[in-house]
N, C-alpha and C positions, 0 to 999 in steps of 0.2 A: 504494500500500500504506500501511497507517497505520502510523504510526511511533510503536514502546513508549516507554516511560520506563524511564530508569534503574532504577528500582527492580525493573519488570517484567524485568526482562535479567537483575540480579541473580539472583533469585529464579528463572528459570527457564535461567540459562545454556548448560545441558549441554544439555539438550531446542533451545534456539533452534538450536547451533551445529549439532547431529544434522541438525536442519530443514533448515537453510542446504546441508549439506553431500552430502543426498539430494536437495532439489528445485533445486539450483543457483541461486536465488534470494534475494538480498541482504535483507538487515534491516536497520530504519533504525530510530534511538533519536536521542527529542527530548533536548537537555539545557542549558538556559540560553537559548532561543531559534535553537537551533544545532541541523542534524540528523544525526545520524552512521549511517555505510552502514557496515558489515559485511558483507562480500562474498568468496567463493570464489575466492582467488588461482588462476588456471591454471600449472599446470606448464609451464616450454616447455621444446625442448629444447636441447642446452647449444649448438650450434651457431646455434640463434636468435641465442643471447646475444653470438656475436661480432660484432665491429662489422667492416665491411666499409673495407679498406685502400683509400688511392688509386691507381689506378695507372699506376705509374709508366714513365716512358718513358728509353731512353738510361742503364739501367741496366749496362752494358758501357764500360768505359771501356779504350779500344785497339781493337783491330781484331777484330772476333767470330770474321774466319777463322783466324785464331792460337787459339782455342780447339779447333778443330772434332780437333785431331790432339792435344793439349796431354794430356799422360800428367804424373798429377800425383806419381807417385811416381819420378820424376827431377828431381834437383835443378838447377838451370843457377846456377853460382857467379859468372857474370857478372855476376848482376841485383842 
């Protein structure tokens, strides 16, 4: 694709970004020997965004069968 100039982006701004934002197709604008893309961020979803935890092992510290009965709304004043 050929790539406008500043000025041309200027001058037609609203109309490029309408373009961009119907054909899903990126704009490139020359400026100092340098070419800049303007491109259609995708939405993702917010769950994309989380980053995936290690997982971990030996997460239980003590005996897991002392949980399987453990009622947490008894207090033991032992401990």
């Amino acid at each position: 694709m050929k790539a406008l100039t500043l000025t041309n982006l200027r001058s037609n701004l609203f109309k490029i970004i309408d373009q961009i934002i119907e054909s899903g197709k990126p704009v490139f604008i020359k400026r100092k020997g340098h070419i800049v893309r303007i491109d259609l961020d995708k939405p993702t979803k917010r769950t994309e965004r989380l980053f995936k935890q290690p997982l971990r092992k030996n997460v239980i510290t003590g005996d897991p069968e002392e949980l399987v009965n453990f009622k947490a709304w008894q207090w033991d004043e032992n401990l």
